[in-house]
C-alpha positions in Angstrom: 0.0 0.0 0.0 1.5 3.3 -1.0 2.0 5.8 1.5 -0.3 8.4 0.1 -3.3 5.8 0.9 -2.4 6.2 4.9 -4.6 8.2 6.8 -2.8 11.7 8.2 -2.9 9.9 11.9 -1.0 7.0 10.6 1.7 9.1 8.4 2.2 11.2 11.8 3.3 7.8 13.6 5.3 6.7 10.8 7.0 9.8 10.6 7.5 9.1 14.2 9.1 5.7 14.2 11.2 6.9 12.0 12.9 9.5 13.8 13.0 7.3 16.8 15.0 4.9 14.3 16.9 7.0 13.1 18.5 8.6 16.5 19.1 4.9 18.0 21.0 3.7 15.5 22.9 7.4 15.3 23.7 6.6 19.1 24.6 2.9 18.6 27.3 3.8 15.9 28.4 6.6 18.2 28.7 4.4 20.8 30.7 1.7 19.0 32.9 4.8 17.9 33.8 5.3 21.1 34.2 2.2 22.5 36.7 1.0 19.6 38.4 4.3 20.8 38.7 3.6 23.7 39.5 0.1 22.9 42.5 1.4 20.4 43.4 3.9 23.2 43.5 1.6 26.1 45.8 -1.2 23.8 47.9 1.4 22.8 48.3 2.9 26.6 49.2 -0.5 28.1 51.7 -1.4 25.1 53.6 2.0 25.6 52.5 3.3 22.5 52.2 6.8 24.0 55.5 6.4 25.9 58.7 7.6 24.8 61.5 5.2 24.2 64.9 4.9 24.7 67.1 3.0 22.1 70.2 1.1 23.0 71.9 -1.7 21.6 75.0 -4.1 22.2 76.7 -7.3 20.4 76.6 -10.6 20.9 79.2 -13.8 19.4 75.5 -15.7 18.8 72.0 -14.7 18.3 71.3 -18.5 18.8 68.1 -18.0 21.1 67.1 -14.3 20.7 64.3 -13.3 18.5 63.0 -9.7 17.3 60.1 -9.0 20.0 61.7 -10.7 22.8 61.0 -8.8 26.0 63.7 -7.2 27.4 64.0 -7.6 31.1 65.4 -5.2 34.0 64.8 -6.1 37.5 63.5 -9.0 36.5 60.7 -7.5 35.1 59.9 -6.9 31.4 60.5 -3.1 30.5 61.4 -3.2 27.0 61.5 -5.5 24.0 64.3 -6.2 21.2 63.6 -4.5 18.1 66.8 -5.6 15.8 68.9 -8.4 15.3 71.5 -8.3 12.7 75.0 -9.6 11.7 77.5 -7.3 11.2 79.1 -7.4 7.7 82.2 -9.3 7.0 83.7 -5.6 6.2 83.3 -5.0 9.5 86.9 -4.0 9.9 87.0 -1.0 12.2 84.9 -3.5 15.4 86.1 -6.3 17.1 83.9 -6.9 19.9 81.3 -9.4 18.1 79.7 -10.7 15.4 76.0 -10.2 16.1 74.4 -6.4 16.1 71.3 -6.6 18.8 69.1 -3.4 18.8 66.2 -2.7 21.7 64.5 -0.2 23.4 63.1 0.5 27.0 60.1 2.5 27.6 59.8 5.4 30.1 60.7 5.7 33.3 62.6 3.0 32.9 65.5 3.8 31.1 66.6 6.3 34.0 68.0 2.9 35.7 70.1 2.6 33.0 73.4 4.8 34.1 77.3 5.1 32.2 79.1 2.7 34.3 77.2 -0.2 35.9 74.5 -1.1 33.1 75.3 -4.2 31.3 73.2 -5.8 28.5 73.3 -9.7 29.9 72.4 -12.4 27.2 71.4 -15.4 29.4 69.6 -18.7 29.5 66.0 -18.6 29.5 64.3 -21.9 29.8 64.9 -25.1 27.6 65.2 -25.4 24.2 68.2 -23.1 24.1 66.1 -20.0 24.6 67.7 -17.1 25.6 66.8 -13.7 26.9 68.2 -10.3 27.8 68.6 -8.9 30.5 69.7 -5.5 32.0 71.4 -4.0 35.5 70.7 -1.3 37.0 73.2 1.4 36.8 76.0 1.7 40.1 77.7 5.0 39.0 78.0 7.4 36.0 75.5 9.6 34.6 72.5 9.2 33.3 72.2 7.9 29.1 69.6 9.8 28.3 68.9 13.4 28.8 65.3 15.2 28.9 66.8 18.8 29.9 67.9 21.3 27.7 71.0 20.9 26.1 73.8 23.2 24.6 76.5 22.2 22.5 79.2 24.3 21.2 78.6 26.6 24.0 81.8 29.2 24.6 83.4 30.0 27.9 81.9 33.8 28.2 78.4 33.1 27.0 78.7 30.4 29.5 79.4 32.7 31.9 76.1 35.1 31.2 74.0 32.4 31.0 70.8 33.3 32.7 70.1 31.0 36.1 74.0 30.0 36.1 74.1 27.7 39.3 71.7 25.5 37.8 73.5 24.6 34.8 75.6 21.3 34.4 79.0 20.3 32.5 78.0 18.0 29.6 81.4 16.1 28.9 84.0 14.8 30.5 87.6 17.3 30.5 90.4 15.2 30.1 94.3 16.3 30.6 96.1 13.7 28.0 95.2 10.4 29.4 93.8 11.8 33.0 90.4 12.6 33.7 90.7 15.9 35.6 86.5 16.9 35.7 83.8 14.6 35.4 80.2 15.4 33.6 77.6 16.9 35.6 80.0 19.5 37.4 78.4 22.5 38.4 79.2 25.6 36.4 80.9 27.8 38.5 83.3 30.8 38.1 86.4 28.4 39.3 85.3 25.8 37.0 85.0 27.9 33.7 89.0 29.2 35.0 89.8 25.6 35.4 88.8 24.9 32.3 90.5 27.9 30.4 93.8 27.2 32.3 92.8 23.4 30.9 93.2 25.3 27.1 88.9 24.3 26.6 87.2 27.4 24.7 84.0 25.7 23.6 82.0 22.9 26.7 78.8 21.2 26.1 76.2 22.2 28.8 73.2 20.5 30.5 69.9 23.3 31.7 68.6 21.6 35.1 65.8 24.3 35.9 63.9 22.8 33.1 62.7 19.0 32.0 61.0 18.5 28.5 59.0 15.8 27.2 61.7 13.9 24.6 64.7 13.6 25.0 67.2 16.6 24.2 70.7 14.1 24.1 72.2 11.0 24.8 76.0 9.8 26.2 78.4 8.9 23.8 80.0 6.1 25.4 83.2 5.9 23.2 84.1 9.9 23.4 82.9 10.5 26.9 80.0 13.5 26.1 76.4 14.0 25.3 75.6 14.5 22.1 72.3 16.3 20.6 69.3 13.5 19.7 68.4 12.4 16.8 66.0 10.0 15.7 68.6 7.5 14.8 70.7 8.1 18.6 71.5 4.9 20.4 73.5 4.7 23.3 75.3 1.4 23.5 76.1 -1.3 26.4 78.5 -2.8 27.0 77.7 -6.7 27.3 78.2 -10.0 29.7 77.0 -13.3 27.2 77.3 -16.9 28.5 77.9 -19.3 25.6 74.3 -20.9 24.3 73.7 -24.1 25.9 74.1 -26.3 22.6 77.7 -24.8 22.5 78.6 -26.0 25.8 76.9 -29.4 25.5 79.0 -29.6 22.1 82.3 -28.7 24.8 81.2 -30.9 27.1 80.9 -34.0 24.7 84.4 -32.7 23.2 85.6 -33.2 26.9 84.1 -36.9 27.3 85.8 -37.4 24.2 88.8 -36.5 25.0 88.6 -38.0 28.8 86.9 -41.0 27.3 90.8 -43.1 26.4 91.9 -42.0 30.4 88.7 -43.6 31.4 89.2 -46.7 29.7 93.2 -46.6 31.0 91.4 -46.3 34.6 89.2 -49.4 34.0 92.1 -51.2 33.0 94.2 -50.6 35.5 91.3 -50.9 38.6 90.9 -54.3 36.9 94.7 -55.2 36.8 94.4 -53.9 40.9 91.2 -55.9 41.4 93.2 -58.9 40.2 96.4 -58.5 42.6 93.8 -57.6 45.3 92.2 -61.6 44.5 95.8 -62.3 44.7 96.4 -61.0 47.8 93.4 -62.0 49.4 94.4 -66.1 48.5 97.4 -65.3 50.1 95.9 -64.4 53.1 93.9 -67.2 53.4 97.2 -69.4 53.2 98.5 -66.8 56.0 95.7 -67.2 58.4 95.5 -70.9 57.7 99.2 -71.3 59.2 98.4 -68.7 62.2 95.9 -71.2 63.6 98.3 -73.2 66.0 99.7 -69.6 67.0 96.4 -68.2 67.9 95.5 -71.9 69.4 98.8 -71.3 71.6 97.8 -68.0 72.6 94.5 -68.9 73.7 96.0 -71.5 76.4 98.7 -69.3 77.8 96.0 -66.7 78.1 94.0 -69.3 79.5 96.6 -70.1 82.0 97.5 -66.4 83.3 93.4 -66.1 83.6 94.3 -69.0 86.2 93.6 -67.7 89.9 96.2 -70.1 91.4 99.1 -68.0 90.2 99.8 -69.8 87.5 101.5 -66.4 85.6 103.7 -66.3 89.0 105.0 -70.1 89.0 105.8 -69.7 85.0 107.7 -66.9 86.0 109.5 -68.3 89.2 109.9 -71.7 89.2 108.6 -73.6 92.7 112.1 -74.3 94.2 113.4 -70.7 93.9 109.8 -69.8 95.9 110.9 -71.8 98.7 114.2 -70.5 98.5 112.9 -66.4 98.3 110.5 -68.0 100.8 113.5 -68.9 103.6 115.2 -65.8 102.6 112.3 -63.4 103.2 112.2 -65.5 106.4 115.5 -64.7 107.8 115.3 -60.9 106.8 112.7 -60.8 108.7 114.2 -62.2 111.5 117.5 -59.8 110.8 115.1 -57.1 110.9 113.5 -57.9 114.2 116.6 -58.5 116.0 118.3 -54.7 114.7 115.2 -53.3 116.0 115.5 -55.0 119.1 119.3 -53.5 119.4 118.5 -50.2 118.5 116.0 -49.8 120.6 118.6 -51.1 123.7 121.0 -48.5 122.1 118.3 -45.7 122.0 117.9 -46.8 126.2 121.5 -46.5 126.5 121.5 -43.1 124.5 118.6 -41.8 126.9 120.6 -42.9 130.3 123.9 -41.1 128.8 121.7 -37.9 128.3 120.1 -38.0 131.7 123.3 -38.1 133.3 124.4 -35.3 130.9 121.8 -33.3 132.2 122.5 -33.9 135.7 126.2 -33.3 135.4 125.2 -29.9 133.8 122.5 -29.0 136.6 125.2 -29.4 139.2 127.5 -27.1 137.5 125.1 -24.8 136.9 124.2 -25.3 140.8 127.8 -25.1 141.6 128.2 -21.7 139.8 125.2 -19.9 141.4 126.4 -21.2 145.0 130.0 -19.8 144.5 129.7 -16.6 143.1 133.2 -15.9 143.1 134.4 -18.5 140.7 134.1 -16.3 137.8 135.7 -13.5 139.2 138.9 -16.1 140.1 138.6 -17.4 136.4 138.9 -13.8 135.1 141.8 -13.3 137.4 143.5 -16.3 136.1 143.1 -14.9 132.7 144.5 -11.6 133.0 147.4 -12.9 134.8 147.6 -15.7 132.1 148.2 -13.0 129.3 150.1 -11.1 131.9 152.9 -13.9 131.8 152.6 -14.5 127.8 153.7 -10.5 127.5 156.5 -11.0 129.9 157.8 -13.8 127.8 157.3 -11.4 124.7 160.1 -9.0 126.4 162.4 -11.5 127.8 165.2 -12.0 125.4 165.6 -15.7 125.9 161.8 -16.6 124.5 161.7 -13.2 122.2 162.4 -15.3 118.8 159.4 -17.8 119.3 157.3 -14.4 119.0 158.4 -12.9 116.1 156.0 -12.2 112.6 157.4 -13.0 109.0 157.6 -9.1 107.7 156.2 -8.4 104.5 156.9 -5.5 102.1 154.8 -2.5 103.4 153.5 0.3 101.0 155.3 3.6 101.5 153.5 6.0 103.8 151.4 8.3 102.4 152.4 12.3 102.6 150.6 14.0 105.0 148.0 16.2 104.2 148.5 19.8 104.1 146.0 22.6 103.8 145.8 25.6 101.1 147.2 27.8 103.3 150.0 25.8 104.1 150.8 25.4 100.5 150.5 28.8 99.8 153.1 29.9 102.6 155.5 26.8 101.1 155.7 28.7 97.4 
């Protein structure tokens, strides 16, 4: 039915339906618009799509294991993936380090771990299969490889010194004297700096702006001259790299080695068998050996046997029974030797004891006999002096004079006497 044949009322509702039709499917593909944005938005948020990235890249002897896409791990966590694996040409004069170029980048904030001296690029196992992965330390010292401040190159020593905000700029290079580093990177600018540097014979530095941080990244380190050098989209900063051998190389060294220790082994076994044989040799012997020690041990067992014996029996194999009774009779009349000294002695010491006693009595009555006559010592002092009285009379007396006389004996001569200052003075 043609739409002219509706009634007004029912055109009005169709008209209606319409519109309503026409605004829900205007919001449904508005609504899938946004979703897939957001969707695409989302992906690309999580992948790093909106962060910037840092490109480095090292070698490697063997890209056995490594594959274009392979996460790149730091902390043991991926924050980057390899984007470039390729061998270096066979012109390749100028580089000796390795055969295999490996290109990857971290994402943002990562790549601030990632410092001058301390960062390596470690190709390691990772799993079976041979797989390999690579991963990265974080820096220990240096600077940073990647710089998100302003940077000046070419910059000369005055305009350095007019350079607005002064104290917060940095040195961007490293000064060397010949073969000695004499300022590092990073130095504040100062005025004693900028004269060190002139009296180094430097016109022109490379300097870093602190005070302000940009989005991209302004430079990166040159590891081979020692400076940072303005970015470019083609700027890597390279790594310097620690890479175990691929496990089917060192299962190919390891058979190599069983190879070669394979004729020793077989020398071993030959000669533990030639041992193994004397041993069997040896141990016949033995048998022979203990076979003859029987009667020995048999002999042992009875004279064991016998000095188990309580009876003595060590004792009378020792010392025979007539030279017992003879030690016997001997022991006997020591002993009666012994009683009869001890008999005498102790008649002796009776003897002794009466000899003292009369001792002491004699003694007593002298004693007695002196403290009754007081005089006596007075007449034994009298007697003494009169003694020595007559031995000087028969000094003097010319008929005993030569029984008295001394041997002489050369004398030292007399010394002068002594005389006073004065005395002397008076003499001269």
């Amino acid at each position: 039915m043609a739409l002219q044949d509706l009634t007004p009322q029912l055109r009005t509702r169709l008209n209606r339906m319409e519109r309503a039709v026409g605004w829900f499917v205007m919001l449904a593909t508005a609504l899938l618009v946004f979703g897939f944005g957001y969707y695409i938005y989302n992906t690309a948020e999580n992948k790093g799509w909106f962060k910037i990235k840092a490109q480095y890249f090292t070698y490697a002897d063997s890209g056995a294991g490594l594959s274009i896409g392979d996460p790149v791990n730091l902390m043991g966590f991926p924050r980057g993936r390899i984007t470039q694996i390729e061998p270096m040409p066979p012109t390749w004069g100028s580089y000796t380090r390795s055969n295999i170029f490996i290109g990857f980048e971290v994402t943002e904030p990562y790549y601030d771990y990632i410092w001058t001296e301390g960062s390596v690029a470690q190709i390691a196992e990772s799993g079976f299969l041979g797989k390999r992965a690579l991963n990265l330390t974080p820096g220990t010292n240096g600077y940073s490889t990647y710089l998100t401040q302003p940077f000046v190159e070419n910059l000369t020593l005055a305009d350095a010194a007019n350079l607005p905000h002064f104290e917060k700029w940095r040195l961007g290079e490293e000064i060397y004297n010949g073969a000695n580093l004499e300022i590092k990177a990073w130095a504040h600018l100062s005025t004693n700096l900028l004269q060190t540097l002139a009296g180094l014979g430097v016109t022109n530095i490379r300097a870093i702006d602190t005070s302000v941080k940009k989005r991209s990244f302004t430079a990166v380190w040159n590891r081979e001259k020692r400076y940072y050098e303005p970015f470019r989209k083609t700027s890597a900063c390279e790594l310097p790299r620690e890479e175990a051998p691929a496990i089917n190389e060192r299962l190919q060294g390891l058979v190599s080695q069983v190879e070669t220790a394979l004729p020793h082994i077989l020398d071993l076994t030959n000669q533990l068998s030639a041992v193994l044989s004397n041993s069997a040799r040896l141990t016949s012997n033995l048998d022979v050996i203990a076979e003859n020690a029987r009667p020995l041990v048999t002999n042992l067992s009875v004279i064991t046997a016998n000095i188990r014996d309580p009876h003595g029996s060590l004792g009378e194999w020792l010392i025979p029974v007539n030279t017992h009774q003879q030690l016997d009779t001997t022991l006997l009349s020591a002993n009666i030797a012994i009683t009869n000294v001890d008999t005498n002695l102790v008649a002796m010491a009776e003897g002794i004891t009466r000899s003292l006693d009369n001792l002491a009595d004699i003694t007593s009555n002298l004693n007695h006999q002196v403290q009754v006559n007081s005089n006596i010592l007075s007449q034994i002092s009298g007697l003494v002096v009169n003694s020595d009285q007559f031995v000087q009379g028969l000094k003097r007396f010319w008929l005993f004079r030569h029984l008295f006389k001394t041997k002489t004996t050369n004398a030292p001569p007399a010394a002068p006497p002594l005389q006073s200052p004065k005395a002397k003075s008076q003499e001269q």
